[in-house]
Biopython code that builds the backbone (N, CA, C, O; Angstrom):
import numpy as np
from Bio.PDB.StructureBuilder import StructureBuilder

atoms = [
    (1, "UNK", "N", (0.849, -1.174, 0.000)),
    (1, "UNK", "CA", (0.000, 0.000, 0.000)),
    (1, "UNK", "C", (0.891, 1.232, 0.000)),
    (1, "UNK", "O", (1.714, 1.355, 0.907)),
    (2, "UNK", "N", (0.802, 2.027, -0.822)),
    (2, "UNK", "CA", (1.361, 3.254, -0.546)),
    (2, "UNK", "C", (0.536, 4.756, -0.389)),
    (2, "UNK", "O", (-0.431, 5.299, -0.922)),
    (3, "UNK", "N", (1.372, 5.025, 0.508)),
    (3, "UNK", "CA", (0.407, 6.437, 1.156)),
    (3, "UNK", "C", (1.494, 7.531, 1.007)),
    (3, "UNK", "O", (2.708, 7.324, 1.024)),
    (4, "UNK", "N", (1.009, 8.468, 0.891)),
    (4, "UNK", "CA", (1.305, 9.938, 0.696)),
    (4, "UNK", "C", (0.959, 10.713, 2.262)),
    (4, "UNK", "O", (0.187, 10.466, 3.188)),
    (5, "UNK", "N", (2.073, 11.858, 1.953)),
    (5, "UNK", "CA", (1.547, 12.938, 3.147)),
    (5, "UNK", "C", (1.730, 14.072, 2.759)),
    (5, "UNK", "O", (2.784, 14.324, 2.175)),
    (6, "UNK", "N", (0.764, 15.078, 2.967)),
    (6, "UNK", "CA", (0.714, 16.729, 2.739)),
    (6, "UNK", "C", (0.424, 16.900, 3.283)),
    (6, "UNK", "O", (-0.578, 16.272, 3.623)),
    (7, "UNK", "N", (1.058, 18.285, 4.319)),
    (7, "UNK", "CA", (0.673, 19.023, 4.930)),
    (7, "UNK", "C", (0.112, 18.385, 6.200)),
    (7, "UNK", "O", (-0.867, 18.796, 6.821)),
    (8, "UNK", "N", (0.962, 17.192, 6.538)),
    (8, "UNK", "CA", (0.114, 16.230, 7.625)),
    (8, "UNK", "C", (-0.921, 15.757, 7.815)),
    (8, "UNK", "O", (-1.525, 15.564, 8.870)),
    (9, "UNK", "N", (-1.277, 15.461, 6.384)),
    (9, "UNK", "CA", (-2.515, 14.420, 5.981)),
    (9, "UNK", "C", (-1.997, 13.701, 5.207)),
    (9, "UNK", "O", (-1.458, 13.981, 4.136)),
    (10, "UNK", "N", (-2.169, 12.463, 5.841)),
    (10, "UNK", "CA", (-2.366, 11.254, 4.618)),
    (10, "UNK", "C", (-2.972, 10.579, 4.426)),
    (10, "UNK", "O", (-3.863, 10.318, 5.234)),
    (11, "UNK", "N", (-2.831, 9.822, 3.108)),
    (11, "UNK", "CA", (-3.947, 9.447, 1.518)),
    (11, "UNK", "C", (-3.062, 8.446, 1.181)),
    (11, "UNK", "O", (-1.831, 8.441, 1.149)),
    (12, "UNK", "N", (-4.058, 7.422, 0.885)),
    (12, "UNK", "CA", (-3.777, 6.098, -0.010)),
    (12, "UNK", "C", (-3.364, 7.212, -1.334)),
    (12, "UNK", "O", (-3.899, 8.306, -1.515)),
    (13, "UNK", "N", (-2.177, 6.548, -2.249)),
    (13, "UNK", "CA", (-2.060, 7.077, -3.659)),
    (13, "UNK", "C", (-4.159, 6.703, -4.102)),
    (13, "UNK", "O", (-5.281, 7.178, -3.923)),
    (14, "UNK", "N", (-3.864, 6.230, -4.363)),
    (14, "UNK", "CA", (-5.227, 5.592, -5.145)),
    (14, "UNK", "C", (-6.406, 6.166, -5.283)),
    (14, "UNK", "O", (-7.105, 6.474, -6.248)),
    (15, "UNK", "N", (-6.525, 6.280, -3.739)),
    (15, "UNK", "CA", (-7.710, 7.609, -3.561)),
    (15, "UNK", "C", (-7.610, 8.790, -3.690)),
    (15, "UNK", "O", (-8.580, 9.547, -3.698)),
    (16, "UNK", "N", (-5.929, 9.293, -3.862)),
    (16, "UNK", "CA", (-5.726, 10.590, -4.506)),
    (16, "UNK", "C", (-5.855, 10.566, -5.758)),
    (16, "UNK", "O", (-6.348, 11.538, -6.330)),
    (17, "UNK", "N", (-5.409, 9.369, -6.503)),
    (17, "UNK", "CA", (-5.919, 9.486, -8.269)),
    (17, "UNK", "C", (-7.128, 9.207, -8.389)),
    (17, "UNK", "O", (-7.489, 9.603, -9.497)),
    (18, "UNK", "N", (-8.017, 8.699, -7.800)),
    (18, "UNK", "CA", (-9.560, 8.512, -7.489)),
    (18, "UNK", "C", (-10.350, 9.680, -7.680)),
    (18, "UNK", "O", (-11.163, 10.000, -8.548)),
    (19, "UNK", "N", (-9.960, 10.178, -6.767)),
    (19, "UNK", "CA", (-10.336, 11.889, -6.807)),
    (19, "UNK", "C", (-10.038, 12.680, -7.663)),
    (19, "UNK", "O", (-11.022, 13.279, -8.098)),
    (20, "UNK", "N", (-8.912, 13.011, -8.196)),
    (20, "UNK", "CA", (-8.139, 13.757, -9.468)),
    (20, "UNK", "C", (-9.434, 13.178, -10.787)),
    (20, "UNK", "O", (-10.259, 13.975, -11.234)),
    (21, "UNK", "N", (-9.399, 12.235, -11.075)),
    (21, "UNK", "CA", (-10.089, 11.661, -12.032)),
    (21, "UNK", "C", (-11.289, 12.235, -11.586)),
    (21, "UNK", "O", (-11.429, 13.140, -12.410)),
    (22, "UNK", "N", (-12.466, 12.320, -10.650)),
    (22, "UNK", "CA", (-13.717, 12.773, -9.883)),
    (22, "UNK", "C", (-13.565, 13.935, -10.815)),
    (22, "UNK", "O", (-14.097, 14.249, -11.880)),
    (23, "UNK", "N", (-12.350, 14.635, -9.785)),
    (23, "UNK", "CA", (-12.752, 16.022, -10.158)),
    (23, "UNK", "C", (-12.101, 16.421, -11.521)),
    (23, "UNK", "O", (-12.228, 17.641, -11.623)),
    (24, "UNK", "N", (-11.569, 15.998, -12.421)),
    (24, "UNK", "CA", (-11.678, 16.101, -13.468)),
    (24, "UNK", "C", (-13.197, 16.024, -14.396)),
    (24, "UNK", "O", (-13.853, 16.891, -14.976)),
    (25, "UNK", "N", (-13.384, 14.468, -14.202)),
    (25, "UNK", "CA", (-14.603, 14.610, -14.946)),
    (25, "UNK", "C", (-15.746, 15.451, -14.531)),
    (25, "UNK", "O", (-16.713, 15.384, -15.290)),
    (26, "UNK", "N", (-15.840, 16.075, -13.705)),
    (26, "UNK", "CA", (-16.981, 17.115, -13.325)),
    (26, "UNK", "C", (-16.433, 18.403, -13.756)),
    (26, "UNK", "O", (-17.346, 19.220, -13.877)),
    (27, "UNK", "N", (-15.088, 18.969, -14.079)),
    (27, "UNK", "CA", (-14.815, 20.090, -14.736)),
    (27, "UNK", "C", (-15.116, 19.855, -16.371)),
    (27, "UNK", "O", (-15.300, 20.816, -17.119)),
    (28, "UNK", "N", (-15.143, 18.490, -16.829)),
    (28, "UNK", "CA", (-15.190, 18.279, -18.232)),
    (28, "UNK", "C", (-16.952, 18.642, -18.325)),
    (28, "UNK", "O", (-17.439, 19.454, -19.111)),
    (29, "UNK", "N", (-17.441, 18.121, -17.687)),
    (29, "UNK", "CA", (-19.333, 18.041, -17.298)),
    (29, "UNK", "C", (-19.875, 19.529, -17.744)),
    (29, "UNK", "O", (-20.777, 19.905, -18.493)),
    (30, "UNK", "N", (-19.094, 20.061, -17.094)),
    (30, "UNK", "CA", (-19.465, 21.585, -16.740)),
    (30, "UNK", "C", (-18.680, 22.922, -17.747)),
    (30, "UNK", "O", (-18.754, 24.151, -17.715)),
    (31, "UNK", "N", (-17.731, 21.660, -18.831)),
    (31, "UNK", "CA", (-16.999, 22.387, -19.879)),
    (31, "UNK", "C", (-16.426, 23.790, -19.198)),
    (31, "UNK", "O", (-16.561, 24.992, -19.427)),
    (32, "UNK", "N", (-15.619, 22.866, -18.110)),
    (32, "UNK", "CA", (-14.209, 24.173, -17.942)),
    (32, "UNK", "C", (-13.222, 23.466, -18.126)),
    (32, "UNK", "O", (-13.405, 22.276, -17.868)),
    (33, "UNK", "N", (-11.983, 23.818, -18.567)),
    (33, "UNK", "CA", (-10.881, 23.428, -19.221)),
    (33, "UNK", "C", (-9.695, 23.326, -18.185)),
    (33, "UNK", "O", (-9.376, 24.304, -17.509)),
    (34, "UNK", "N", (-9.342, 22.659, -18.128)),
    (34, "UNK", "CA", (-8.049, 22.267, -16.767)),
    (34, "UNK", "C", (-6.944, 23.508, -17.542)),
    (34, "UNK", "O", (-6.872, 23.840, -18.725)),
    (35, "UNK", "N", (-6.230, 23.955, -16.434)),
    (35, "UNK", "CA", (-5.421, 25.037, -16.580)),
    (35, "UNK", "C", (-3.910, 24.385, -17.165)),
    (35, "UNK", "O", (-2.939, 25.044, -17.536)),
    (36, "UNK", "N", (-3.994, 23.432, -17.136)),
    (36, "UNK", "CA", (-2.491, 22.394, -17.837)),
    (36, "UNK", "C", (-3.356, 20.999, -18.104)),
    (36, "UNK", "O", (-4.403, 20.619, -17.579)),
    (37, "UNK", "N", (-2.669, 20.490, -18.942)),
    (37, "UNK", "CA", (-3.073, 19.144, -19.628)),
    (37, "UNK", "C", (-2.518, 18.293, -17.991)),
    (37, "UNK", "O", (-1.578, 18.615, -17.264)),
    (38, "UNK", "N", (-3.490, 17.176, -17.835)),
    (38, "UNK", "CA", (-2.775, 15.866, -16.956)),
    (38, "UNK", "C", (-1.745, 15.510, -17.156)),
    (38, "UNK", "O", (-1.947, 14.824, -18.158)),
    (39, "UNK", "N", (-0.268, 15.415, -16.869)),
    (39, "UNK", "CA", (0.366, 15.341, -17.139)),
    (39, "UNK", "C", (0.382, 13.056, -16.650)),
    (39, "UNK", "O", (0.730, 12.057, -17.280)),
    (40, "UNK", "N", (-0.137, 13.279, -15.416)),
    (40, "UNK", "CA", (0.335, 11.735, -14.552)),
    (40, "UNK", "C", (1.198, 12.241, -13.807)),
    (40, "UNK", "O", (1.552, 11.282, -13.122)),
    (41, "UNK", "N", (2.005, 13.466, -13.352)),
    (41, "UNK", "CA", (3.408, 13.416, -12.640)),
    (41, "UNK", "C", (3.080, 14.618, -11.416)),
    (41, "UNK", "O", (2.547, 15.700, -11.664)),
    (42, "UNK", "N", (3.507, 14.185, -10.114)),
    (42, "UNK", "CA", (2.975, 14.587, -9.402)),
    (42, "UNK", "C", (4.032, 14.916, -8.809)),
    (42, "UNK", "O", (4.691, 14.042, -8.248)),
    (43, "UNK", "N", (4.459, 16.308, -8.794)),
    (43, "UNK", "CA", (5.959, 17.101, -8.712)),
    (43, "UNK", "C", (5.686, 17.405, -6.933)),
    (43, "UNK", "O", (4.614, 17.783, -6.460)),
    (44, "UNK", "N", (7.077, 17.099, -6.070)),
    (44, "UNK", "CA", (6.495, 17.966, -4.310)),
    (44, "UNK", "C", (8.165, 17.782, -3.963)),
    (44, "UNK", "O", (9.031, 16.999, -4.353)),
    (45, "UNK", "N", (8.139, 18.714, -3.199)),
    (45, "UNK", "CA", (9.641, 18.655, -2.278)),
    (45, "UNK", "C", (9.850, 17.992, -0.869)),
    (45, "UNK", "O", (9.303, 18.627, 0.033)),
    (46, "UNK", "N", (10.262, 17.292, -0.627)),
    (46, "UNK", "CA", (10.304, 16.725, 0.627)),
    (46, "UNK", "C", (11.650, 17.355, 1.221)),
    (46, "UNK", "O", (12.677, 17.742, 0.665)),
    (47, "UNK", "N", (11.126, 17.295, 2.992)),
    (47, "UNK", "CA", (11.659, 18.431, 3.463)),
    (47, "UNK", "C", (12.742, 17.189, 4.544)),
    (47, "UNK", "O", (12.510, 15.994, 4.725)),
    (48, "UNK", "N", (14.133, 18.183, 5.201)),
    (48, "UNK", "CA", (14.628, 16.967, 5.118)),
    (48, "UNK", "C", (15.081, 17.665, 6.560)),
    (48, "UNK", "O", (15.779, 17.038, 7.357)),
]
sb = StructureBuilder()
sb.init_structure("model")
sb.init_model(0)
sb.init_chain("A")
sb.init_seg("    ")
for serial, (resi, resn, name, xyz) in enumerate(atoms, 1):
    if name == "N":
        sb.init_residue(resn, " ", resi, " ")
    sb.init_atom(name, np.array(xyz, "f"), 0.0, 1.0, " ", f" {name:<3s}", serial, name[0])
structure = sb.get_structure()
């Protein structure tokens, strides 16, 4: 299982792409246009 943390919350990956996909298709629904194409790559700095 892998989990993520932001901001001292954490999320199964899965249910974060779960959601991404959600809320994608309800911006497509409602014909607003994502501000960058999906790339798949999920850029963060970990602090050390």
């Amino acid at each position: 299982m892998s989990i993520m943390s932001v901001d001292g919350h954490k999320a199964k990956i899965e249910e974060f792409k779960n959601s991404l996909e959600v809320f994608l298709e309800v911006r497509k629904e409602k014909g607003i246009q994502p501000y960058k194409e999906y790339s798949g790559k999920f850029n963060f700095t970990r602090k050390t």
